[in-house]
mmCIF file of the N, C-alpha and C atoms, coordinates in Angstrom:
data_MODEL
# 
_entry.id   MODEL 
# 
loop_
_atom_site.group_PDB 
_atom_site.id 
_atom_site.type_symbol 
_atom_site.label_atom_id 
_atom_site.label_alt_id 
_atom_site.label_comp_id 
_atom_site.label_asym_id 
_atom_site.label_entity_id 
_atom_site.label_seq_id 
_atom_site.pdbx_PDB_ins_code 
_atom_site.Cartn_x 
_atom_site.Cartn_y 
_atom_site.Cartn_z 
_atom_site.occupancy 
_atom_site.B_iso_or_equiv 
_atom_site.pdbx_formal_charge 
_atom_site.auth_seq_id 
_atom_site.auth_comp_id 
_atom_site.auth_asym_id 
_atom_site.auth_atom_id 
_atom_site.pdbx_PDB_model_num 
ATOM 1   N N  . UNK A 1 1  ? -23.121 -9.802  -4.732 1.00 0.00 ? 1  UNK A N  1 
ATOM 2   C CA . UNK A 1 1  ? -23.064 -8.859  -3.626 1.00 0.00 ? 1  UNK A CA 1 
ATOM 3   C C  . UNK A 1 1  ? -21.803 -9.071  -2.785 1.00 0.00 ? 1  UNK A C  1 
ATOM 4   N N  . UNK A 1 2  ? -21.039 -10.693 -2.593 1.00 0.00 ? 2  UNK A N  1 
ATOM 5   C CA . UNK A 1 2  ? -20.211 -9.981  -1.591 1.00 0.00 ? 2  UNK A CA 1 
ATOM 6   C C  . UNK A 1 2  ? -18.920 -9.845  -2.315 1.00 0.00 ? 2  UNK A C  1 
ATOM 7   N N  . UNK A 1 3  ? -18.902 -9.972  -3.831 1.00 0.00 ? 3  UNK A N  1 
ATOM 8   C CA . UNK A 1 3  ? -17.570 -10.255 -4.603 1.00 0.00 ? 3  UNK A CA 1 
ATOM 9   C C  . UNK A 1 3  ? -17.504 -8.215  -4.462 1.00 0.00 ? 3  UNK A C  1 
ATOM 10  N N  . UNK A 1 4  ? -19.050 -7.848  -4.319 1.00 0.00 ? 4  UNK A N  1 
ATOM 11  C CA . UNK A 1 4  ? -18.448 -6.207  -4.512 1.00 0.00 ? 4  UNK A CA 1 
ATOM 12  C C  . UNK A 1 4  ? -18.040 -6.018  -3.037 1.00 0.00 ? 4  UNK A C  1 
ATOM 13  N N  . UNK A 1 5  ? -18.384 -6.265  -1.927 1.00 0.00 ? 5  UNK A N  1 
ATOM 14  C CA . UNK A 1 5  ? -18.324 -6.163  -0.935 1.00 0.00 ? 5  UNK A CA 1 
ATOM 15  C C  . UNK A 1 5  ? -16.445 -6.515  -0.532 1.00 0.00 ? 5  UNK A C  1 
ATOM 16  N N  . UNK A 1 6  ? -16.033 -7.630  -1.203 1.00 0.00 ? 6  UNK A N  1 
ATOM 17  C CA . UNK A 1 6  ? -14.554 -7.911  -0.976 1.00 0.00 ? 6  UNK A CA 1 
ATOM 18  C C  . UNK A 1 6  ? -13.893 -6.566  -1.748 1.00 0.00 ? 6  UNK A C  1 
ATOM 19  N N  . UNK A 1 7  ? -14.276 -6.444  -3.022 1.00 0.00 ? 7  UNK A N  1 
ATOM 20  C CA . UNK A 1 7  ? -13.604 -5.084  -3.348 1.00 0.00 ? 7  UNK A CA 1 
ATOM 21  C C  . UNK A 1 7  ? -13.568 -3.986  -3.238 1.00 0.00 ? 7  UNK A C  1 
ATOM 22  N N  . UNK A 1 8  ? -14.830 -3.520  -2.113 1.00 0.00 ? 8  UNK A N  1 
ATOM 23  C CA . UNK A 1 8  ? -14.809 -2.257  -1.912 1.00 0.00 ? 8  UNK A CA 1 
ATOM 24  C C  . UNK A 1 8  ? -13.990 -2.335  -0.175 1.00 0.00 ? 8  UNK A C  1 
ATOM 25  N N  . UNK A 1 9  ? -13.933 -3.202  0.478  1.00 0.00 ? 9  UNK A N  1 
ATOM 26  C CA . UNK A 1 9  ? -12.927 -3.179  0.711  1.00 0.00 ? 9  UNK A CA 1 
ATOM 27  C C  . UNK A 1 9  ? -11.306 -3.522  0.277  1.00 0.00 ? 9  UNK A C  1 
ATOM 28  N N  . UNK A 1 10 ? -11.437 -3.732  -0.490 1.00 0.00 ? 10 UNK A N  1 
ATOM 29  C CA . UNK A 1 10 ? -9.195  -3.880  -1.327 1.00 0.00 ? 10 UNK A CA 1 
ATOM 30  C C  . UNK A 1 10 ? -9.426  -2.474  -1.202 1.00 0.00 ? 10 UNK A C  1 
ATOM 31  N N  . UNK A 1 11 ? -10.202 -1.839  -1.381 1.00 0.00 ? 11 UNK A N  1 
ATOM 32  C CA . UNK A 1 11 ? -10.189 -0.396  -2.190 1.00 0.00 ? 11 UNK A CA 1 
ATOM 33  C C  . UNK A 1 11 ? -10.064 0.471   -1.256 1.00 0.00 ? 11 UNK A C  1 
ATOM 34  N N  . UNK A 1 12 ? -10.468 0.367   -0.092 1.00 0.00 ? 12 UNK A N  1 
ATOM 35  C CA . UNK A 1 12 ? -10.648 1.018   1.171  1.00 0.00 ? 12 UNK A CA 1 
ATOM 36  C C  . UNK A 1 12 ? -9.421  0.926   1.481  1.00 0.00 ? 12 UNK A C  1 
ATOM 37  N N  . UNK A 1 13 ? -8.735  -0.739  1.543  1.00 0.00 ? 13 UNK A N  1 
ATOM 38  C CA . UNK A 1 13 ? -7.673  -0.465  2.496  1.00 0.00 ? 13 UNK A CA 1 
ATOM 39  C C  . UNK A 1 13 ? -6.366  -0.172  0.945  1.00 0.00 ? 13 UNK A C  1 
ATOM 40  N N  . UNK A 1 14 ? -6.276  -0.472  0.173  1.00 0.00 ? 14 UNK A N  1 
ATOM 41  C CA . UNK A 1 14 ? -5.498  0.064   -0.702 1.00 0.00 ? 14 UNK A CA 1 
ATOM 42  C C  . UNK A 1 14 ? -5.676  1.998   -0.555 1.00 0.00 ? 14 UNK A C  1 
ATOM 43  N N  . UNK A 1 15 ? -6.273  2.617   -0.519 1.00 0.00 ? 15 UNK A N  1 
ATOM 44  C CA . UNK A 1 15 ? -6.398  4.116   -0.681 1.00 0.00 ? 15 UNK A CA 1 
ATOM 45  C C  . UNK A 1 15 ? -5.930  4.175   0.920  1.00 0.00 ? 15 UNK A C  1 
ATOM 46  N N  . UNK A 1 16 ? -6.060  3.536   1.948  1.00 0.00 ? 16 UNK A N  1 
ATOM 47  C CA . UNK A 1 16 ? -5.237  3.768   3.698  1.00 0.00 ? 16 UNK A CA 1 
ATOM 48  C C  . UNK A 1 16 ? -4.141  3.911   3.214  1.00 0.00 ? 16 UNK A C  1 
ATOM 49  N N  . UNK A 1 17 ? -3.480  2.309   2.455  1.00 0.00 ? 17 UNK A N  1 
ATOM 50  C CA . UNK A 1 17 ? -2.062  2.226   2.133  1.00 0.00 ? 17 UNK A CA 1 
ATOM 51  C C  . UNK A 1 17 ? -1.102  3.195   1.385  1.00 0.00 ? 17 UNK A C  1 
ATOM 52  N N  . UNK A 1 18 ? -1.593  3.502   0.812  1.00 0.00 ? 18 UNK A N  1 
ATOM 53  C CA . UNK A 1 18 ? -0.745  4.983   -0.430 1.00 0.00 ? 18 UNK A CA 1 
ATOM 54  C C  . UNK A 1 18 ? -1.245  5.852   0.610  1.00 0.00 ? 18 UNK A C  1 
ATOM 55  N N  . UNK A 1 19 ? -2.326  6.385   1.364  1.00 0.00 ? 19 UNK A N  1 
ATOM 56  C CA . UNK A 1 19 ? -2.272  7.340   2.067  1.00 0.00 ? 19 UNK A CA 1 
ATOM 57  C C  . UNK A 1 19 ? -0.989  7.463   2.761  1.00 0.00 ? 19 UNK A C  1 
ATOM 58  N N  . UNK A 1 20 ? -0.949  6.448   3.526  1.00 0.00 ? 20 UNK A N  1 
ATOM 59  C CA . UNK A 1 20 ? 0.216   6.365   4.364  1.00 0.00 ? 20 UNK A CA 1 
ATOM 60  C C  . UNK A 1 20 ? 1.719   6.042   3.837  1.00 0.00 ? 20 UNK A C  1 
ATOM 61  N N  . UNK A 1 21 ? 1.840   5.458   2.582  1.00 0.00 ? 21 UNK A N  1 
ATOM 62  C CA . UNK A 1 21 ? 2.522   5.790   2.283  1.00 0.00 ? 21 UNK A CA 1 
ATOM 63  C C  . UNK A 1 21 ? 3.230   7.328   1.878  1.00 0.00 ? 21 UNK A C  1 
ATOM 64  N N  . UNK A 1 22 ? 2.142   8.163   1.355  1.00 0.00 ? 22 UNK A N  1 
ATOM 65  C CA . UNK A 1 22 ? 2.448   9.346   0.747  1.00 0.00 ? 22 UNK A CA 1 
ATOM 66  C C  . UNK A 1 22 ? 2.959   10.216  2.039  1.00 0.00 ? 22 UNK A C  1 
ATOM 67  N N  . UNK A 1 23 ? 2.968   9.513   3.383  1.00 0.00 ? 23 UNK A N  1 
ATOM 68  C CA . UNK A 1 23 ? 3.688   10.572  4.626  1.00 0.00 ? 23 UNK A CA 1 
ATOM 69  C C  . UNK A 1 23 ? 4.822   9.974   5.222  1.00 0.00 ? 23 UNK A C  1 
ATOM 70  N N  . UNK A 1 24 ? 5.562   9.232   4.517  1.00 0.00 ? 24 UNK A N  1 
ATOM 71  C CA . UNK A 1 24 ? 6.887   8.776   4.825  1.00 0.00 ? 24 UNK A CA 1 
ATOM 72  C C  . UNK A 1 24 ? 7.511   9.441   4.353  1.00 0.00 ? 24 UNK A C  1 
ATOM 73  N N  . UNK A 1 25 ? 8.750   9.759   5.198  1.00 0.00 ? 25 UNK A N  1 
ATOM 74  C CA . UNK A 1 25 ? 10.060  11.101  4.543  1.00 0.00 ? 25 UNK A CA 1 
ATOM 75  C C  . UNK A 1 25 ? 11.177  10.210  4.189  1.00 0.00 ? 25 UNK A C  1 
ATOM 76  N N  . UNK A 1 26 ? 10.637  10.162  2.788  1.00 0.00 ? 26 UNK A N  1 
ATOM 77  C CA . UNK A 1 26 ? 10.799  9.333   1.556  1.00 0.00 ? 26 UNK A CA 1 
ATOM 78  C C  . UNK A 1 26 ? 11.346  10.286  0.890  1.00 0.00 ? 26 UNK A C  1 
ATOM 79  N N  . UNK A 1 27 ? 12.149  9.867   -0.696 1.00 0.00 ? 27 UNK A N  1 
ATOM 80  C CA . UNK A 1 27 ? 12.261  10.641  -1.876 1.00 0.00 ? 27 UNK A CA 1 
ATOM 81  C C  . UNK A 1 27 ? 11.016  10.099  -2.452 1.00 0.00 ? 27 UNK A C  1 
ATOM 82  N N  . UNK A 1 28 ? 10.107  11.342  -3.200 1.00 0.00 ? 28 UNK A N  1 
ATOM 83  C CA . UNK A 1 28 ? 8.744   11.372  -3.730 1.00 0.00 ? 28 UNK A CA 1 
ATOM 84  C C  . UNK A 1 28 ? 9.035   10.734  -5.101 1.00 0.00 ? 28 UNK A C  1 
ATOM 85  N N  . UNK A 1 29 ? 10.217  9.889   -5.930 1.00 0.00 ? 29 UNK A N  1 
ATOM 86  C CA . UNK A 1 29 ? 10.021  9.221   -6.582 1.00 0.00 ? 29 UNK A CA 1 
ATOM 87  C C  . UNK A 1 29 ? 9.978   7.994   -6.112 1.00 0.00 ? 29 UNK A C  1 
ATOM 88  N N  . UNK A 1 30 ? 10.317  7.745   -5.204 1.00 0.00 ? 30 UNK A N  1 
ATOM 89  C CA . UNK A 1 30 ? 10.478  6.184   -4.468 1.00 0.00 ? 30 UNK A CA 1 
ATOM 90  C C  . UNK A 1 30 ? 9.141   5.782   -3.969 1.00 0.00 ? 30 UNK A C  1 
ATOM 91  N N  . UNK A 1 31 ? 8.399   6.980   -3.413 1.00 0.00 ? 31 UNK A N  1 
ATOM 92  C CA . UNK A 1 31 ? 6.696   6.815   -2.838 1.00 0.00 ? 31 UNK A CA 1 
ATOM 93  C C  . UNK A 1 31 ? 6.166   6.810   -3.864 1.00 0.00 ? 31 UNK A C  1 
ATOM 94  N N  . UNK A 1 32 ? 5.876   7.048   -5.275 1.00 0.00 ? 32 UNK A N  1 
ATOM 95  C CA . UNK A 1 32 ? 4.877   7.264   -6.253 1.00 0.00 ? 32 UNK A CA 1 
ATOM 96  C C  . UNK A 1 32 ? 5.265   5.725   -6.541 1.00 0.00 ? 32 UNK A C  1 
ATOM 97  N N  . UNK A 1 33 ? 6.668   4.857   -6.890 1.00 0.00 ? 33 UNK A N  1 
ATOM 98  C CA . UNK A 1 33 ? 6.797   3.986   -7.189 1.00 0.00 ? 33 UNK A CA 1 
ATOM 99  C C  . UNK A 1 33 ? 6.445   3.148   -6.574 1.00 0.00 ? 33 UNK A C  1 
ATOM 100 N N  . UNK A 1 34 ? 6.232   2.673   -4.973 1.00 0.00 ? 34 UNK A N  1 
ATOM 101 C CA . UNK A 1 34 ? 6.022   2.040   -4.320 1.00 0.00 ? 34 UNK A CA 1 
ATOM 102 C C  . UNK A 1 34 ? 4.665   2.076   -4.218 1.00 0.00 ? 34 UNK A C  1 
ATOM 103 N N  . UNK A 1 35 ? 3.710   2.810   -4.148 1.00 0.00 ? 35 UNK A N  1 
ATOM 104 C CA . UNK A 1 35 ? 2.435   2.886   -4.196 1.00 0.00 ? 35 UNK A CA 1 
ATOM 105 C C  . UNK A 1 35 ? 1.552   2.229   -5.512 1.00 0.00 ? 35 UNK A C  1 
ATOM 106 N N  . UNK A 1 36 ? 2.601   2.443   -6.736 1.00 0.00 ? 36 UNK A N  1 
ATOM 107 C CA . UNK A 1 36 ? 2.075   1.860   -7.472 1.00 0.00 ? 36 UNK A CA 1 
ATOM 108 C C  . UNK A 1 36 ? 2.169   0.493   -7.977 1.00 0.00 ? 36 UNK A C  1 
ATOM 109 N N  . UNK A 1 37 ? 3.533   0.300   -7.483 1.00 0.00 ? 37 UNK A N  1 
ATOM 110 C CA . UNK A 1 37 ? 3.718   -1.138  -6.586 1.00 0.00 ? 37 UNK A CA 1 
ATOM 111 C C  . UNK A 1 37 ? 2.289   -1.825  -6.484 1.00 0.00 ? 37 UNK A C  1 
ATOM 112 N N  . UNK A 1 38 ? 1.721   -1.432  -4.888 1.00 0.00 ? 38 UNK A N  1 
ATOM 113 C CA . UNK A 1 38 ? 1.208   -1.367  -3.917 1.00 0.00 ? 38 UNK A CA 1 
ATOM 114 C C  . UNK A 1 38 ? 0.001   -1.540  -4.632 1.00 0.00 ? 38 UNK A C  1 
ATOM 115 N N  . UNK A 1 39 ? -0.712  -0.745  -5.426 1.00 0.00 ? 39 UNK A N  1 
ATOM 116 C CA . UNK A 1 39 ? -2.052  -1.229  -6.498 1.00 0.00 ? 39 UNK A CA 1 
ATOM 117 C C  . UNK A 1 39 ? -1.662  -2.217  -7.473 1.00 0.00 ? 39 UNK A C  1 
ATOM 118 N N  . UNK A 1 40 ? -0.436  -2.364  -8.140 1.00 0.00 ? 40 UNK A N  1 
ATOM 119 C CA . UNK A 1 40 ? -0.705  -3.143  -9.185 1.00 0.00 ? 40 UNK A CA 1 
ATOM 120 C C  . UNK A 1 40 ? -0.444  -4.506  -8.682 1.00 0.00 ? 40 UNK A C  1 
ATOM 121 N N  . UNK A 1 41 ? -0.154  -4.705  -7.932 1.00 0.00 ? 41 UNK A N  1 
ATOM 122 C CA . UNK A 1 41 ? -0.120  -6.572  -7.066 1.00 0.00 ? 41 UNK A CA 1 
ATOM 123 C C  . UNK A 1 41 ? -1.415  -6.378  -6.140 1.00 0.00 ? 41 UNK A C  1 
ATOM 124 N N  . UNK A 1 42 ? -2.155  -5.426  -6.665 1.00 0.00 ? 42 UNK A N  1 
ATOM 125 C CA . UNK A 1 42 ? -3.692  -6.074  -5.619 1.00 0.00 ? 42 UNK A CA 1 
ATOM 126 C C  . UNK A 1 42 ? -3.902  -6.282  -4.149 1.00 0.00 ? 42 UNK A C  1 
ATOM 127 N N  . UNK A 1 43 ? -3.881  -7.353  -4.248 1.00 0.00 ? 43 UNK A N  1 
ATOM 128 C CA . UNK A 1 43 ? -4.795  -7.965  -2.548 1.00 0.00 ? 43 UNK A CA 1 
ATOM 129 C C  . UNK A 1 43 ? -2.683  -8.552  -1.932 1.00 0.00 ? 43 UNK A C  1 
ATOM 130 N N  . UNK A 1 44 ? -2.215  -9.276  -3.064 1.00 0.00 ? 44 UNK A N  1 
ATOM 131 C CA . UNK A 1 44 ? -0.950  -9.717  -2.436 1.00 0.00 ? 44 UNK A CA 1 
ATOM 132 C C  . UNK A 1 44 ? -0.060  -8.324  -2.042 1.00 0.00 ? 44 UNK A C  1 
ATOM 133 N N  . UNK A 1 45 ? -0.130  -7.229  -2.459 1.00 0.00 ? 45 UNK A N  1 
ATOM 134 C CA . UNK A 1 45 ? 0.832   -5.985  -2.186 1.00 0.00 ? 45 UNK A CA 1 
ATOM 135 C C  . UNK A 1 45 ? -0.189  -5.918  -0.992 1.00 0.00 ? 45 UNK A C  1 
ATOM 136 N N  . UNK A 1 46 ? -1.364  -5.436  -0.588 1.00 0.00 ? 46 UNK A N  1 
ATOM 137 C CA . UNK A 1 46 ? -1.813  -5.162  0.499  1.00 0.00 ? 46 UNK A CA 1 
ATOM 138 C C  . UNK A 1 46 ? -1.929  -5.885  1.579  1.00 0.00 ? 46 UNK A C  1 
ATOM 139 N N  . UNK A 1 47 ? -1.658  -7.261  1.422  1.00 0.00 ? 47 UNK A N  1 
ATOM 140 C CA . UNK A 1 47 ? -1.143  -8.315  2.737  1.00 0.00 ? 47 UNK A CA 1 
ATOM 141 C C  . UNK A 1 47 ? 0.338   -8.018  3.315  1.00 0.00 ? 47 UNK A C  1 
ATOM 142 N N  . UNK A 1 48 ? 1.172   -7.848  2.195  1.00 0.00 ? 48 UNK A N  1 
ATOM 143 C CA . UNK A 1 48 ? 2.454   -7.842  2.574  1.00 0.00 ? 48 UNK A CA 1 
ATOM 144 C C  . UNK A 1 48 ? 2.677   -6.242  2.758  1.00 0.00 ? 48 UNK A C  1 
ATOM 145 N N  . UNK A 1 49 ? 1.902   -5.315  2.420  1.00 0.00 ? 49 UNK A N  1 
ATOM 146 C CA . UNK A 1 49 ? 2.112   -4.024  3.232  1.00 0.00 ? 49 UNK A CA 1 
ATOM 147 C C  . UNK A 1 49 ? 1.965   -3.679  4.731  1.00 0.00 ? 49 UNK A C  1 
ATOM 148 N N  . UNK A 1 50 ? 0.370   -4.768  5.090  1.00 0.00 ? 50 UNK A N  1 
ATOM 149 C CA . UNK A 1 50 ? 0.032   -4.961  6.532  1.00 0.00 ? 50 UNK A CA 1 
ATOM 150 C C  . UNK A 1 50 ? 0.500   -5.884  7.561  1.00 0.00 ? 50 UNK A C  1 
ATOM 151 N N  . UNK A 1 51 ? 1.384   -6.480  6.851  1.00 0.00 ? 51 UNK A N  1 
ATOM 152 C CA . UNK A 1 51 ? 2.088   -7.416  7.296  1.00 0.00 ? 51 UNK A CA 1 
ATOM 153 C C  . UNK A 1 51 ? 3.143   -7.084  7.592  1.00 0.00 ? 51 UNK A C  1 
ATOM 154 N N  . UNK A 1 52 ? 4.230   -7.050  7.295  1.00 0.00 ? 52 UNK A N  1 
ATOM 155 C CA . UNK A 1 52 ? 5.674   -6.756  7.250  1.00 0.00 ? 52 UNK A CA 1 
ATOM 156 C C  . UNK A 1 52 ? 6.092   -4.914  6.243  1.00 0.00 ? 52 UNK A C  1 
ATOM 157 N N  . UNK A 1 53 ? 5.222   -4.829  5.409  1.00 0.00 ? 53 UNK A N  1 
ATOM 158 C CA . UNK A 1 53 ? 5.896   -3.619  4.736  1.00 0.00 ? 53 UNK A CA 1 
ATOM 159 C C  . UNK A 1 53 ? 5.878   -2.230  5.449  1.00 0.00 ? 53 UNK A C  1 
ATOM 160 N N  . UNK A 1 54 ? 4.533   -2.003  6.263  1.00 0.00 ? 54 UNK A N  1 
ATOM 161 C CA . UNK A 1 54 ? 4.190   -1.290  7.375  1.00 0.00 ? 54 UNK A CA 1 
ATOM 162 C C  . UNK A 1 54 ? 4.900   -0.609  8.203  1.00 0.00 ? 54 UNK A C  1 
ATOM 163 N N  . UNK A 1 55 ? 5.862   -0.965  8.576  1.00 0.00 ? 55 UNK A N  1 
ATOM 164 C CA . UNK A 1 55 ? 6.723   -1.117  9.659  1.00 0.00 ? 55 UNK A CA 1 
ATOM 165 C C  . UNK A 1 55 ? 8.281   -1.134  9.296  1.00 0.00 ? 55 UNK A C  1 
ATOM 166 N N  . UNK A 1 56 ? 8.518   -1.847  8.091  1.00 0.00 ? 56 UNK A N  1 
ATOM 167 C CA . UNK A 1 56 ? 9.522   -1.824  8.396  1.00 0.00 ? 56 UNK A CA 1 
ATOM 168 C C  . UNK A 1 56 ? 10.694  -1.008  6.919  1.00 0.00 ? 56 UNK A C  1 
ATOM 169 N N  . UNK A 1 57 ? 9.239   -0.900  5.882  1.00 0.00 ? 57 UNK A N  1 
ATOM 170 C CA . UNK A 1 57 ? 9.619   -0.494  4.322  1.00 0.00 ? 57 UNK A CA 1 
ATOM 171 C C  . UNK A 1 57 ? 10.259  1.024   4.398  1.00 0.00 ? 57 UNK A C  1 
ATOM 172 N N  . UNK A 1 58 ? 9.802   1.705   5.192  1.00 0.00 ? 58 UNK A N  1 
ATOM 173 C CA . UNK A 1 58 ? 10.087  3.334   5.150  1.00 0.00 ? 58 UNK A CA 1 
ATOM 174 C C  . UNK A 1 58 ? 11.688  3.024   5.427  1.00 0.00 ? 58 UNK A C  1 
ATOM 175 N N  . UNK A 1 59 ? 12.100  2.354   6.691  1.00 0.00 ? 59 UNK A N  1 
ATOM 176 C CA . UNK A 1 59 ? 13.235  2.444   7.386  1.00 0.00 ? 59 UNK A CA 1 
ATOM 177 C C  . UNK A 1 59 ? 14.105  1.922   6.154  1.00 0.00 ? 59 UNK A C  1 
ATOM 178 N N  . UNK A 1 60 ? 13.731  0.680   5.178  1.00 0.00 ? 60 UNK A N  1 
ATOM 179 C CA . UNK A 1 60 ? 14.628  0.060   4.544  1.00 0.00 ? 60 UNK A CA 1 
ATOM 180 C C  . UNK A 1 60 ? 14.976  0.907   3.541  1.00 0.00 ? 60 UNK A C  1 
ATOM 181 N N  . UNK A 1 61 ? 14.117  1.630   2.905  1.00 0.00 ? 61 UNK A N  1 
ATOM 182 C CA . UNK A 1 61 ? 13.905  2.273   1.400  1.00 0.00 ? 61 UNK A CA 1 
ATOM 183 C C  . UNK A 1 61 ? 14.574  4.135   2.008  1.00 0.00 ? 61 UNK A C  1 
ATOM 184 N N  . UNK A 1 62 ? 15.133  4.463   3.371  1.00 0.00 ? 62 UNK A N  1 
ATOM 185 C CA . UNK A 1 62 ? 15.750  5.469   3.488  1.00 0.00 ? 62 UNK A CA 1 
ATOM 186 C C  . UNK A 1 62 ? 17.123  5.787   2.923  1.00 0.00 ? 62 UNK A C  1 
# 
């Protein structure tokens, strides 16, 4: 019960993360790439998205 409980939240906040990614005025190949980024490193892409990528990835990747 709580191993589902840890993954239905990754899952929660992974689907926030590409949300929000997908509204950065980005080139839409750079957001599809980064998002998938963003799922395929798991729990470590979603620390370092809420952490530091959040804030400061849109500005770098312009």
């Amino acid at each position: 019960m709580l191993g589902f409980i840890i993954w239905l939240i990754g899952v929660i906040l992974a689907v926030k993360a590409v949300l929000d990614i997908l509204k950065w005025n980005i080139n839409p190949i750079v957001k599809i790439l980064v998002a998938i980024l963003l799922l395929a490193t798991s729990w470590i892409g979603l620390i370092i998205y809420y952490l530091w990528g959040k804030d400061n990835l849109e500005r770098l990747l312009k």
